[in-house]
CHARMM internal coordinates of N, CA and C (Angstrom, degrees):
IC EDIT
DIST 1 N 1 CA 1.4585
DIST 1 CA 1 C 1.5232
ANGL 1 N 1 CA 1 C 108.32
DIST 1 C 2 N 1.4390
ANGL 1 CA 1 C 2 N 112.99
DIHE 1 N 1 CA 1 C 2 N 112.28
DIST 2 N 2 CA 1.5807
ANGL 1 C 2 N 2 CA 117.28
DIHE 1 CA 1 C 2 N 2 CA 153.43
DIST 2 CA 2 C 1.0765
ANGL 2 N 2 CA 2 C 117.18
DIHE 1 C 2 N 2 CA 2 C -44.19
DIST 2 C 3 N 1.8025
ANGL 2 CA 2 C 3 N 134.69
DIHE 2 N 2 CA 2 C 3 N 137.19
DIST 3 N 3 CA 1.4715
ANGL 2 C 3 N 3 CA 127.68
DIHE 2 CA 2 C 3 N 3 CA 165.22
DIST 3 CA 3 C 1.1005
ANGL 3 N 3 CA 3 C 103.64
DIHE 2 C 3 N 3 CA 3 C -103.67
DIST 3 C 4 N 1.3141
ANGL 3 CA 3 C 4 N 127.01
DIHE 3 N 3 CA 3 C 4 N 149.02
DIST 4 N 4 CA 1.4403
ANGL 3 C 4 N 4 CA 140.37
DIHE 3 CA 3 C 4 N 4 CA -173.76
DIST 4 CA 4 C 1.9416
ANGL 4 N 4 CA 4 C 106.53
DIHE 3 C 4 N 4 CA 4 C -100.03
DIST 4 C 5 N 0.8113
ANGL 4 CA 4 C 5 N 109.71
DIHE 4 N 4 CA 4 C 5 N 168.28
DIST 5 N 5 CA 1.7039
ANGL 4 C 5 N 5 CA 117.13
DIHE 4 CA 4 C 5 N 5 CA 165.09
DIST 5 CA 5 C 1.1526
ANGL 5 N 5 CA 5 C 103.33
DIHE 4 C 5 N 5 CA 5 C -50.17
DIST 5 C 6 N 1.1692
ANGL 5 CA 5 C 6 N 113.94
DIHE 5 N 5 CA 5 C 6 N -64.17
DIST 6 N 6 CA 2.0679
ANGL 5 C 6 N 6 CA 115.84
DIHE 5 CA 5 C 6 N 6 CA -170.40
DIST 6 CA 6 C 1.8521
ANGL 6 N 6 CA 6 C 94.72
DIHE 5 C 6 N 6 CA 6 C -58.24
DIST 6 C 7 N 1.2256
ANGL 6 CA 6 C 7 N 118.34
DIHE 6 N 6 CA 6 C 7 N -61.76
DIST 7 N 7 CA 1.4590
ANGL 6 C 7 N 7 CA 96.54
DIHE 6 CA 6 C 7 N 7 CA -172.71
DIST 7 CA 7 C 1.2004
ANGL 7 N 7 CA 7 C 129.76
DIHE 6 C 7 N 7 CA 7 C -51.45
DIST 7 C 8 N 1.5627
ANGL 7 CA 7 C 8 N 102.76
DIHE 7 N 7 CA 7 C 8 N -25.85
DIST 8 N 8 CA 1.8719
ANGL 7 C 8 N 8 CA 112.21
DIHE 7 CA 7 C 8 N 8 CA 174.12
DIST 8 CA 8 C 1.2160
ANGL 8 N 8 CA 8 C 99.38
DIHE 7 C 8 N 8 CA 8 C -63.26
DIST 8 C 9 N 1.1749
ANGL 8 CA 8 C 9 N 134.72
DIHE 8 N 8 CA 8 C 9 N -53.75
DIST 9 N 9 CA 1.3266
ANGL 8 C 9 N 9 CA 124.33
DIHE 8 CA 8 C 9 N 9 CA 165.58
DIST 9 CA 9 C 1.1384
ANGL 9 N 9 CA 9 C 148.64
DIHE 8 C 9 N 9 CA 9 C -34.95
DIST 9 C 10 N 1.3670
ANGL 9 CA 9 C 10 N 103.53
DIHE 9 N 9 CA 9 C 10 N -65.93
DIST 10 N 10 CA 1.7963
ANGL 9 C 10 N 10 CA 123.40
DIHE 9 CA 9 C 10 N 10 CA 154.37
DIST 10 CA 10 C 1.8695
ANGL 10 N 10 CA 10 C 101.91
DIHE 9 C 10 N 10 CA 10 C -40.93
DIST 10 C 11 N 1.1245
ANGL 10 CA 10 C 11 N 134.70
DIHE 10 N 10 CA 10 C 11 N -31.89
DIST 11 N 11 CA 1.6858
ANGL 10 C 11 N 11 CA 130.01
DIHE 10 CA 10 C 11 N 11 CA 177.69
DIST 11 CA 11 C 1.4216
ANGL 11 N 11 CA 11 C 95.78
DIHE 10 C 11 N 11 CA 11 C -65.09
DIST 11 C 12 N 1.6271
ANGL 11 CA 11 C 12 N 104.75
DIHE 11 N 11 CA 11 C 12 N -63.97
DIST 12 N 12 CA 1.0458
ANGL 11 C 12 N 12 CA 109.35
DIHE 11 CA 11 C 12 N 12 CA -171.02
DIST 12 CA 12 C 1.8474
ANGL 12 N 12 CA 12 C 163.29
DIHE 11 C 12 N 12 CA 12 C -13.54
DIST 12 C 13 N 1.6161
ANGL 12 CA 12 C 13 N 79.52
DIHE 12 N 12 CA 12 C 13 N -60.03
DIST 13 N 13 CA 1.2094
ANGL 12 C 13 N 13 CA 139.95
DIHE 12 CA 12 C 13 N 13 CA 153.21
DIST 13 CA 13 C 1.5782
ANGL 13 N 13 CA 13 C 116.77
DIHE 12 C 13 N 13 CA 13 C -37.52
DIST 13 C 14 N 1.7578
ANGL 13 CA 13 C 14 N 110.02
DIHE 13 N 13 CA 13 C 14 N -61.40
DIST 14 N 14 CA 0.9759
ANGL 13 C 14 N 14 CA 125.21
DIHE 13 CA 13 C 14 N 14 CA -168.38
DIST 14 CA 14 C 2.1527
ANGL 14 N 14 CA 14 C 97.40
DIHE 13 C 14 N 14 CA 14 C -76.10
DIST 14 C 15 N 1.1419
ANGL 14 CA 14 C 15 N 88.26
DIHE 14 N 14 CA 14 C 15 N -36.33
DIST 15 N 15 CA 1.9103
ANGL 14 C 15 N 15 CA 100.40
DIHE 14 CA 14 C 15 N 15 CA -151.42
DIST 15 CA 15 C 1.6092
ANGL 15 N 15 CA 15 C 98.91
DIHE 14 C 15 N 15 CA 15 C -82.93
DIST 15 C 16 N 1.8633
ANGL 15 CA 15 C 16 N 118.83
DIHE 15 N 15 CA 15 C 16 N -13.52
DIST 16 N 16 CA 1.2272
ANGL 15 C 16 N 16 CA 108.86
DIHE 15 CA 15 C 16 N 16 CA 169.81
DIST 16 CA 16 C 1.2294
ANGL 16 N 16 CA 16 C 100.04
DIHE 15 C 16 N 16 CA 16 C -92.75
DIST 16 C 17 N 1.3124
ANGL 16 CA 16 C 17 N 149.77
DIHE 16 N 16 CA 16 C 17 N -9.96
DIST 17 N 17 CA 1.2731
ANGL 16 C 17 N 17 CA 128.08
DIHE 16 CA 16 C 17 N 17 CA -148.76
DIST 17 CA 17 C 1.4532
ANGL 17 N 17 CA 17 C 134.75
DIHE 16 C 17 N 17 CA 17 C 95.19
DIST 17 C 18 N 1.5221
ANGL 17 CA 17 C 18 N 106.67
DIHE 17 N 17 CA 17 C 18 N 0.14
DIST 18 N 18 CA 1.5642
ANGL 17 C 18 N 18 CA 118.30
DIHE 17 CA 17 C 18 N 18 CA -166.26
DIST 18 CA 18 C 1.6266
ANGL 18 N 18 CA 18 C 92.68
DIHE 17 C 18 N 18 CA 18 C -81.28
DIST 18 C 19 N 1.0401
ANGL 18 CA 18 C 19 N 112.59
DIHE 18 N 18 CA 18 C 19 N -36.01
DIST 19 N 19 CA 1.5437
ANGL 18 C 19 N 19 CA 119.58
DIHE 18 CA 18 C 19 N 19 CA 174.62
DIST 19 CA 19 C 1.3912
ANGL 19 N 19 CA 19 C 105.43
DIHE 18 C 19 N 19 CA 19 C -101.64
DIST 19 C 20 N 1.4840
ANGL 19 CA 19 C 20 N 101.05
DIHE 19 N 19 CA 19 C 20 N 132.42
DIST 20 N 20 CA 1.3701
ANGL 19 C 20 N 20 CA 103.49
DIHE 19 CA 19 C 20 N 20 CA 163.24
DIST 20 CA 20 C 1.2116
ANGL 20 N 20 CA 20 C 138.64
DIHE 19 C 20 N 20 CA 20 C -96.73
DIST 20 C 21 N 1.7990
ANGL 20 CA 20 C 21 N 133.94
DIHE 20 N 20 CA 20 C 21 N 150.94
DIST 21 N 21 CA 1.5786
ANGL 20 C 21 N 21 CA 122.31
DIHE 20 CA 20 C 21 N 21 CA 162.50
DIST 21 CA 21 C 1.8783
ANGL 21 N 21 CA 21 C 111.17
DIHE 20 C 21 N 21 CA 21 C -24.48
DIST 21 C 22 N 1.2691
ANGL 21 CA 21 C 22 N 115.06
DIHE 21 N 21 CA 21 C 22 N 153.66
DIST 22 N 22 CA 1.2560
ANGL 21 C 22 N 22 CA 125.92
DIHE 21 CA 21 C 22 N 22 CA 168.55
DIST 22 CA 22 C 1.6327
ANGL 22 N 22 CA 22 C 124.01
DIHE 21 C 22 N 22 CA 22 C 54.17
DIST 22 C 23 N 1.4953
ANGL 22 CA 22 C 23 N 104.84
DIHE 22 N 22 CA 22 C 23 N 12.50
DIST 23 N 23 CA 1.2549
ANGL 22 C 23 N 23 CA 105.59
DIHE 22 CA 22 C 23 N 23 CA 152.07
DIST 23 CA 23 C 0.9808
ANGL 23 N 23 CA 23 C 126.11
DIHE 22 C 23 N 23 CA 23 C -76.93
DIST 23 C 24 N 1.7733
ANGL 23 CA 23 C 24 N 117.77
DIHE 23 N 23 CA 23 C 24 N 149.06
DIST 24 N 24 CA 1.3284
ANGL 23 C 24 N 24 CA 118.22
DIHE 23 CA 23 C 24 N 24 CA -153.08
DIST 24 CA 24 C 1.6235
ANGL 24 N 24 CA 24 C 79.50
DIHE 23 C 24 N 24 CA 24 C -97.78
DIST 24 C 25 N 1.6579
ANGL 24 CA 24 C 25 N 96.88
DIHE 24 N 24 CA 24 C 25 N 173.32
DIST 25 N 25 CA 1.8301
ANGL 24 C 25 N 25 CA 130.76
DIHE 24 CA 24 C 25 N 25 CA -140.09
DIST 25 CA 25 C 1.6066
ANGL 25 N 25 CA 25 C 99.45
DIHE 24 C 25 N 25 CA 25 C -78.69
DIST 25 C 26 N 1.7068
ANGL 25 CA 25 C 26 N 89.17
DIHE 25 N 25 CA 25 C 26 N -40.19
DIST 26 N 26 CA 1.5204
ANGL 25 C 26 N 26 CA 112.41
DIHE 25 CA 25 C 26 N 26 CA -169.43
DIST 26 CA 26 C 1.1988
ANGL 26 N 26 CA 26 C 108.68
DIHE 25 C 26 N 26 CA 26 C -96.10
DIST 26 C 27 N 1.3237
ANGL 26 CA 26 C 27 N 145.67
DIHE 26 N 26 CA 26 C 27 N 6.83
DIST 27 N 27 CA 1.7292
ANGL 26 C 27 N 27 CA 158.44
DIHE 26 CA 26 C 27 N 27 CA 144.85
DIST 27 CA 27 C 1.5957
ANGL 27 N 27 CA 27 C 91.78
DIHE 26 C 27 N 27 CA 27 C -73.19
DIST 27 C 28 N 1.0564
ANGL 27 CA 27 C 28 N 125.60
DIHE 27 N 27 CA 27 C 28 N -69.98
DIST 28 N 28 CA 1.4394
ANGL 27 C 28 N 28 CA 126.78
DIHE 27 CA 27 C 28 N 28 CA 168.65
DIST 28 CA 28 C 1.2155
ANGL 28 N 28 CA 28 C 140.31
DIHE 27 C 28 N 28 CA 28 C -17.86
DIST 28 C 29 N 0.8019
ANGL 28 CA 28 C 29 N 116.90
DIHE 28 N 28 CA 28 C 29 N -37.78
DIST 29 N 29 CA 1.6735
ANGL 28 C 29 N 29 CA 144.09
DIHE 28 CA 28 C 29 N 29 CA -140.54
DIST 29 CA 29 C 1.7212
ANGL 29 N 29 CA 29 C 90.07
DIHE 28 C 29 N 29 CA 29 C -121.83
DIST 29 C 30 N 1.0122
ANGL 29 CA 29 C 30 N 105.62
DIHE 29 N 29 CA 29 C 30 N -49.53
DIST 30 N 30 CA 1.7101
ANGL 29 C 30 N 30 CA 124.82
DIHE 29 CA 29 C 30 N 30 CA -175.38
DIST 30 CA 30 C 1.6758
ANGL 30 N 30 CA 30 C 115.72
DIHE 29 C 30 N 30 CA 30 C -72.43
DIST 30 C 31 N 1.7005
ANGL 30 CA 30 C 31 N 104.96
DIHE 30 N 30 CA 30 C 31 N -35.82
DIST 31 N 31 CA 1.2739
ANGL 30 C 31 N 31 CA 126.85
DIHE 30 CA 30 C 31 N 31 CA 162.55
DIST 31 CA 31 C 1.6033
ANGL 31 N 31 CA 31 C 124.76
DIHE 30 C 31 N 31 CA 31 C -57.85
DIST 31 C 32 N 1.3751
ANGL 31 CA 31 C 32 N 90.79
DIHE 31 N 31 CA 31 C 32 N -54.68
DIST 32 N 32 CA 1.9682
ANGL 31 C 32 N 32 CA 102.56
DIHE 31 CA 31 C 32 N 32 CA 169.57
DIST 32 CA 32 C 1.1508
ANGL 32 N 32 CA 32 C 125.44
DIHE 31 C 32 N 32 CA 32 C -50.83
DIST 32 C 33 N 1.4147
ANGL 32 CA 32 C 33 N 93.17
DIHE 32 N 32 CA 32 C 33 N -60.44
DIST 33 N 33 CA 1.8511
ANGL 32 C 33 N 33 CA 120.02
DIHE 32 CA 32 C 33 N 33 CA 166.55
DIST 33 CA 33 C 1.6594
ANGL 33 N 33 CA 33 C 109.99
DIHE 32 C 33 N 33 CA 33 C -23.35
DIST 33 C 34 N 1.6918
ANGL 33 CA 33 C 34 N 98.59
DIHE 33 N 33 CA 33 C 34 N -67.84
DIST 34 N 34 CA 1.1270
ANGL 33 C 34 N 34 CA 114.27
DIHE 33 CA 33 C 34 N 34 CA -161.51
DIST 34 CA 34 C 1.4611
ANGL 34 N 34 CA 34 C 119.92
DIHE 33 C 34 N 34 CA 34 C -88.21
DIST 34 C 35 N 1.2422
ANGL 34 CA 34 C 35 N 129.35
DIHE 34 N 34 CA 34 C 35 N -31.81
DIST 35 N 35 CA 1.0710
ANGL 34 C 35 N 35 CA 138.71
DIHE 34 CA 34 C 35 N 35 CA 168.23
DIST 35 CA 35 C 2.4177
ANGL 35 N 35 CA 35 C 132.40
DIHE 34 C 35 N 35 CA 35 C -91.90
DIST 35 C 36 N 1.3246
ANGL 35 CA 35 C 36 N 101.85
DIHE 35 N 35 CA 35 C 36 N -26.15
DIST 36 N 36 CA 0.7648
ANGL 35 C 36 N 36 CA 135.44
DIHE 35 CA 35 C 36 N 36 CA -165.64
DIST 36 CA 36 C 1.2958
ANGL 36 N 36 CA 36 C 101.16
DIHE 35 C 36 N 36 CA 36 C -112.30
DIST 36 C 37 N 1.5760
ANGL 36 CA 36 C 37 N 126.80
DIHE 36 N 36 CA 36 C 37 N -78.90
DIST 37 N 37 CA 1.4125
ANGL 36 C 37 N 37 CA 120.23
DIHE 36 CA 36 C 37 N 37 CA -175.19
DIST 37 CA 37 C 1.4035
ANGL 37 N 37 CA 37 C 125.91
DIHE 36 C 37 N 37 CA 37 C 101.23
DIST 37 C 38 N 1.5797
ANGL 37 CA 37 C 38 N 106.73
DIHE 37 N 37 CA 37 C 38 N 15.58
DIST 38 N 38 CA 1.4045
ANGL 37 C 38 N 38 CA 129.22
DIHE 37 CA 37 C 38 N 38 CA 139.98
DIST 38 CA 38 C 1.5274
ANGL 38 N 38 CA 38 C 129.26
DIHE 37 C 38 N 38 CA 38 C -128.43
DIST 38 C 39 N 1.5878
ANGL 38 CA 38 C 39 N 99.39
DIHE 38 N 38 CA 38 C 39 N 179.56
DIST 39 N 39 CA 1.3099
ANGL 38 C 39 N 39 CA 112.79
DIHE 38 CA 38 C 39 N 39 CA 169.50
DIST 39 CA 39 C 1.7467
ANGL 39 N 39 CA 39 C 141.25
DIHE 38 C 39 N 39 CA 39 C -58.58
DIST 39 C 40 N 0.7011
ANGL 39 CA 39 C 40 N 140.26
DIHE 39 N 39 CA 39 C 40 N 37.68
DIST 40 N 40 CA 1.8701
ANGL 39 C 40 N 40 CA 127.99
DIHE 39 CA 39 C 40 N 40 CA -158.38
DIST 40 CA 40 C 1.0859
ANGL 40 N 40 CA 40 C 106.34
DIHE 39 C 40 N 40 CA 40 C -35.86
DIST 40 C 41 N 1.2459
ANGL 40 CA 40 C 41 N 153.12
DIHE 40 N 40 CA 40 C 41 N -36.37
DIST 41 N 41 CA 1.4816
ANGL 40 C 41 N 41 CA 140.20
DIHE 40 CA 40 C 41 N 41 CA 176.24
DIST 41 CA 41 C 1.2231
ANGL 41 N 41 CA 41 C 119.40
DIHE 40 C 41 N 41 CA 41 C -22.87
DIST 41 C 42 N 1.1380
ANGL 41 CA 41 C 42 N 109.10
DIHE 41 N 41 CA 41 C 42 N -60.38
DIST 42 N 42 CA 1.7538
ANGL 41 C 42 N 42 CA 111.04
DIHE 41 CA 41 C 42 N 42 CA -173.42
DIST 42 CA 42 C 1.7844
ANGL 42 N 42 CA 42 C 103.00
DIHE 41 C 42 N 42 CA 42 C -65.18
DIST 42 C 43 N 1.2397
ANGL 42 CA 42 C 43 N 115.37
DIHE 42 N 42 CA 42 C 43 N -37.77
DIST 43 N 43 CA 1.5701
ANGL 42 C 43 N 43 CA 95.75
DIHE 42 CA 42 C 43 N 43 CA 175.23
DIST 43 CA 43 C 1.2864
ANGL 43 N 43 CA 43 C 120.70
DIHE 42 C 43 N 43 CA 43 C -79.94
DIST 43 C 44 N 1.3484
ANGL 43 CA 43 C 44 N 138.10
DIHE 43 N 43 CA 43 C 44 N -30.23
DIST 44 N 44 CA 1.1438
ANGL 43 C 44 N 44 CA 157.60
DIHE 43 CA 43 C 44 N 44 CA 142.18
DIST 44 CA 44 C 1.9887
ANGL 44 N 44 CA 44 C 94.53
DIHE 43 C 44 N 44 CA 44 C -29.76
DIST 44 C 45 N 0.8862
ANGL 44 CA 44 C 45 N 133.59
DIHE 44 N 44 CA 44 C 45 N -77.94
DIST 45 N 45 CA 1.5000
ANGL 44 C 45 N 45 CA 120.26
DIHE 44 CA 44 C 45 N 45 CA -154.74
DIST 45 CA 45 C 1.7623
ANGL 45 N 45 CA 45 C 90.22
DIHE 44 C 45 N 45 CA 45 C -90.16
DIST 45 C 46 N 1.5861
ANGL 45 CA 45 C 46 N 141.93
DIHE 45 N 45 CA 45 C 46 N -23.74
DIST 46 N 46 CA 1.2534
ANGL 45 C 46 N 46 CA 115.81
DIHE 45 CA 45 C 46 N 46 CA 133.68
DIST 46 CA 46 C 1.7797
ANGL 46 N 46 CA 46 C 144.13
DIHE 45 C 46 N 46 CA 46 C -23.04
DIST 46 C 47 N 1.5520
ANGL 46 CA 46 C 47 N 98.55
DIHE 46 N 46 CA 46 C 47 N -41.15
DIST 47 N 47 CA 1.7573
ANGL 46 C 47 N 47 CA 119.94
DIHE 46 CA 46 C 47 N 47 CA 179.79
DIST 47 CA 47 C 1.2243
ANGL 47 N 47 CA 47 C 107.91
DIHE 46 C 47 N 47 CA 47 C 72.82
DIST 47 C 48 N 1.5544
ANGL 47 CA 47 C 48 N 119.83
DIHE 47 N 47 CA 47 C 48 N 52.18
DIST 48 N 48 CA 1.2480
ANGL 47 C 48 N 48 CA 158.94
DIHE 47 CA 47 C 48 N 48 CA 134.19
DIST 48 CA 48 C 1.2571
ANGL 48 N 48 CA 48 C 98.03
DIHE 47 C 48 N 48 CA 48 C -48.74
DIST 48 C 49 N 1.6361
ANGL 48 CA 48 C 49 N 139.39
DIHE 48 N 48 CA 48 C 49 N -72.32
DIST 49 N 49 CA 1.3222
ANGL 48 C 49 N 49 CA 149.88
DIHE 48 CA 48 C 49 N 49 CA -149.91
DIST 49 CA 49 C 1.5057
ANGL 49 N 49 CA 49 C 125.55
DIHE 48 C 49 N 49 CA 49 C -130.14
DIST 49 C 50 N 1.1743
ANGL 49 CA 49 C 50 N 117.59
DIHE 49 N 49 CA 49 C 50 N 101.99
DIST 50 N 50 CA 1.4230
ANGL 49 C 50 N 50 CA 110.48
DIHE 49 CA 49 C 50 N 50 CA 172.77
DIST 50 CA 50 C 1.1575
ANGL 50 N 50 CA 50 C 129.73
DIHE 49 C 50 N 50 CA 50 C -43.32
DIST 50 C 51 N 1.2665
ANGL 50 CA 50 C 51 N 126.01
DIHE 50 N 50 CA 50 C 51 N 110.78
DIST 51 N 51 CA 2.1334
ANGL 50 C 51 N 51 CA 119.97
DIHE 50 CA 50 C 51 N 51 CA -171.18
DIST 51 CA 51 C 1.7366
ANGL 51 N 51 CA 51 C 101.96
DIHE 50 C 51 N 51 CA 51 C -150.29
DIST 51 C 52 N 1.5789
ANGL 51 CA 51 C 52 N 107.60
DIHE 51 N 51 CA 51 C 52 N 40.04
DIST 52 N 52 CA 0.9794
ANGL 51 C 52 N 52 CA 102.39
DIHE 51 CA 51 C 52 N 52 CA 172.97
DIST 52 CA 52 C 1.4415
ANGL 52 N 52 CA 52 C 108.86
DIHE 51 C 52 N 52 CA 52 C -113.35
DIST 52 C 53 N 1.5344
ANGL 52 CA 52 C 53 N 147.88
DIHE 52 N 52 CA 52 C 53 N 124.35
DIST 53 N 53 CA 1.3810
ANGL 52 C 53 N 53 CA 105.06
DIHE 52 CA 52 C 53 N 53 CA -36.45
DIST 53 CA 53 C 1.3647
ANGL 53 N 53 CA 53 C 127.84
DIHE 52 C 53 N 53 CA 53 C -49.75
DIST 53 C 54 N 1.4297
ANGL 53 CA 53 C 54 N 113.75
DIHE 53 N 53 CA 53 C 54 N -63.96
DIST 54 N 54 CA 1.1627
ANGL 53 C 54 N 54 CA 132.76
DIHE 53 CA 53 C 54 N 54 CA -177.24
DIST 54 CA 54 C 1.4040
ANGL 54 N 54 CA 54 C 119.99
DIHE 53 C 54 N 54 CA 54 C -73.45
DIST 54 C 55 N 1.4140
ANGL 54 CA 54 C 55 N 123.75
DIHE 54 N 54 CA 54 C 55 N 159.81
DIST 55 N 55 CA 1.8915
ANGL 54 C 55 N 55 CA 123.33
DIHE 54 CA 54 C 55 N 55 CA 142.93
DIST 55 CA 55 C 1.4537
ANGL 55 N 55 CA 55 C 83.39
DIHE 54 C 55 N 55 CA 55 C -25.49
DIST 55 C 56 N 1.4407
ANGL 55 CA 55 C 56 N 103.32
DIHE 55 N 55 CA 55 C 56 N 149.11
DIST 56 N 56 CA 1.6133
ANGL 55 C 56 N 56 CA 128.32
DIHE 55 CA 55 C 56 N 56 CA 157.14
DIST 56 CA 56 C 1.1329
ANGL 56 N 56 CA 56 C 108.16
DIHE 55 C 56 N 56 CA 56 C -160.18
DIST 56 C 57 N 1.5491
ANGL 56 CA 56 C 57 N 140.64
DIHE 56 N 56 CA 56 C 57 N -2.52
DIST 57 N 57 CA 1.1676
ANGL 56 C 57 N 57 CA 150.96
DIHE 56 CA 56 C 57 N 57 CA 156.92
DIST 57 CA 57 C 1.6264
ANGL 57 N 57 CA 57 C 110.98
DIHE 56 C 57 N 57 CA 57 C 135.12
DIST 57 C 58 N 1.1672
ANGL 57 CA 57 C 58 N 113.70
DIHE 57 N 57 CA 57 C 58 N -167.59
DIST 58 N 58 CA 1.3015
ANGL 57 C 58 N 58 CA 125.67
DIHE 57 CA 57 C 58 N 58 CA 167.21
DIST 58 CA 58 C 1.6258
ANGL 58 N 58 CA 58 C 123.90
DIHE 57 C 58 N 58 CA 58 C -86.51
DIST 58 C 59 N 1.5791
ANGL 58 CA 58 C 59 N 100.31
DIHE 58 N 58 CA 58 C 59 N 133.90
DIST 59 N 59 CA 1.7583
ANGL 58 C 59 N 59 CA 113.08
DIHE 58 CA 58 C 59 N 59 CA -176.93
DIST 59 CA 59 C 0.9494
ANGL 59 N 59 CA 59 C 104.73
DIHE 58 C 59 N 59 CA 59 C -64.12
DIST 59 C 60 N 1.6781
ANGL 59 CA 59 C 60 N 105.48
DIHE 59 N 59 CA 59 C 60 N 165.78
DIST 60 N 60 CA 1.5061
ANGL 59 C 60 N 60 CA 123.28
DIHE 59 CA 59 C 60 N 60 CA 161.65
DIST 60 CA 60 C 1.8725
ANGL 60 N 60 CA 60 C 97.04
DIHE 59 C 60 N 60 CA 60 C -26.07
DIST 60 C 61 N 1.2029
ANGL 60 CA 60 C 61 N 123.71
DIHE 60 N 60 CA 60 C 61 N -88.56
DIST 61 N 61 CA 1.2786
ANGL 60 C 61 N 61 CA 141.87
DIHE 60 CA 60 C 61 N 61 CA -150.17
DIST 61 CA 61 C 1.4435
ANGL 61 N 61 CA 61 C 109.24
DIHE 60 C 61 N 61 CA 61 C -57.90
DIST 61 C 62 N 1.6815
ANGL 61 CA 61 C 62 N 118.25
DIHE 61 N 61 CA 61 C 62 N -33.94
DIST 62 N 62 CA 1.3254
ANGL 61 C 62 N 62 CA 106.39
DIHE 61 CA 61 C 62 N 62 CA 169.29
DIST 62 CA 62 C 1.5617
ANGL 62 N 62 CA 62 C 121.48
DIHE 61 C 62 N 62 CA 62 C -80.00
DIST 62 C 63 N 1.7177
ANGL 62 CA 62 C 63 N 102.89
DIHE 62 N 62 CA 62 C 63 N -8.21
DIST 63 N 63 CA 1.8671
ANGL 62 C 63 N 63 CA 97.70
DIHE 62 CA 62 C 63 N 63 CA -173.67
DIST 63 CA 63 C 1.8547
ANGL 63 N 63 CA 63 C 79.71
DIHE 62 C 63 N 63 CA 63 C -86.19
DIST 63 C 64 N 0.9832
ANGL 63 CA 63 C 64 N 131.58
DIHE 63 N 63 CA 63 C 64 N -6.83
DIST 64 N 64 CA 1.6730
ANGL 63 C 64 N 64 CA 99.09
DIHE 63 CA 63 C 64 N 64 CA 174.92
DIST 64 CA 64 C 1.3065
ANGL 64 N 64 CA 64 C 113.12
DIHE 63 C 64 N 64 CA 64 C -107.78
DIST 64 C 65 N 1.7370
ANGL 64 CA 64 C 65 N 113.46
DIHE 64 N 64 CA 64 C 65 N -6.65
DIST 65 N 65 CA 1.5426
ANGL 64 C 65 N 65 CA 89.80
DIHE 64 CA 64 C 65 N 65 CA 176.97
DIST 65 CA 65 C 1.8978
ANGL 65 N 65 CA 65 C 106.76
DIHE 64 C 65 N 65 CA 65 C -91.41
DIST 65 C 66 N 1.6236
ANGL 65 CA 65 C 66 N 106.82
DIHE 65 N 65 CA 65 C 66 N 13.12
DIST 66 N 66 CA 1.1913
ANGL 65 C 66 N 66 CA 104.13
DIHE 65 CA 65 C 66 N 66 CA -179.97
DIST 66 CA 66 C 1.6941
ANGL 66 N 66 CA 66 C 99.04
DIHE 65 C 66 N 66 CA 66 C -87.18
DIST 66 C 67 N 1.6892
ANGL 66 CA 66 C 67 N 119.30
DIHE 66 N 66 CA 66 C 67 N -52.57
DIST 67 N 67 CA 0.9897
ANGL 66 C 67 N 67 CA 124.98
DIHE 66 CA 66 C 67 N 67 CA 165.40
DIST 67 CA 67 C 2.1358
ANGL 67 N 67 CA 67 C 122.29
DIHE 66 C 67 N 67 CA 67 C -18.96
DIST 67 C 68 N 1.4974
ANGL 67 CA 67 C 68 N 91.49
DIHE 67 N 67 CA 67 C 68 N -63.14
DIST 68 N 68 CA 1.5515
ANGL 67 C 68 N 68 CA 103.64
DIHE 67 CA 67 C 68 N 68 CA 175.02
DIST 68 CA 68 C 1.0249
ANGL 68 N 68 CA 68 C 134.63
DIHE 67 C 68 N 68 CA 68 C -84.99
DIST 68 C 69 N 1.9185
ANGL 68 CA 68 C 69 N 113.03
DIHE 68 N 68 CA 68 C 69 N 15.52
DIST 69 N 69 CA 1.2659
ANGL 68 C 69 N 69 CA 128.02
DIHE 68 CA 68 C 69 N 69 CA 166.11
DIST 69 CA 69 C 1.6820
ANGL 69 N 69 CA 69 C 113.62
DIHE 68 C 69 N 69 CA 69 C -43.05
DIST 69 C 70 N 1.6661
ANGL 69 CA 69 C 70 N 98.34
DIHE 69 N 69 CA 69 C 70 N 134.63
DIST 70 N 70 CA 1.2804
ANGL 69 C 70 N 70 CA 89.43
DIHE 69 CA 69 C 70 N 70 CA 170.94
DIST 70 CA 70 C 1.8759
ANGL 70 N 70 CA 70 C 139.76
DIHE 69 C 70 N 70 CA 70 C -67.25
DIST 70 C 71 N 0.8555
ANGL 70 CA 70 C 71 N 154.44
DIHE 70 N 70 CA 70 C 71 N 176.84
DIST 71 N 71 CA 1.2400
ANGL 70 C 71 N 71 CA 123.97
DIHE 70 CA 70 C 71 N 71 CA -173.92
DIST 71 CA 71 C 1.6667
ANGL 71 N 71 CA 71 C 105.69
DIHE 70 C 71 N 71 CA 71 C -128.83
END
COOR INIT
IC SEED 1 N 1 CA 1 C
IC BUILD
């Protein structure tokens, strides 16, 4: 999976703190939407994002594709 700007974002988001642990999937989702202006699903069912149940942060794989963001 290519990441786009918005998905660097959507990590982002999660890895500063703008999102918190134990937000639910569907506050989330609603958050991106609305603030951001994408989807998380696809990184989320990639395993980009922990959301099982809840936000719980970013996986192994999304703290490095945030790490190897291009700049």
């Amino acid at each position: 999976m290519e990441l786009t700007v918005t998905d660097y974002n959507i990590l982002d988001a999660i890895a500063s703190g703008k999102v918190e642990p134990g937000t639910s999937t569907r506050h989330f989702v609603d958050y991106c939407d609305n603030a951001i202006g994408g989807d998380p699903q696809p990184l989320i069912d990639a395993g980009y994002i922990d959301a099982d149940p809840y936000i719980n942060g970013l996986t192994e794989k999304g703290r490095q594709a945030l790490a190897n963001r291009p700049k």
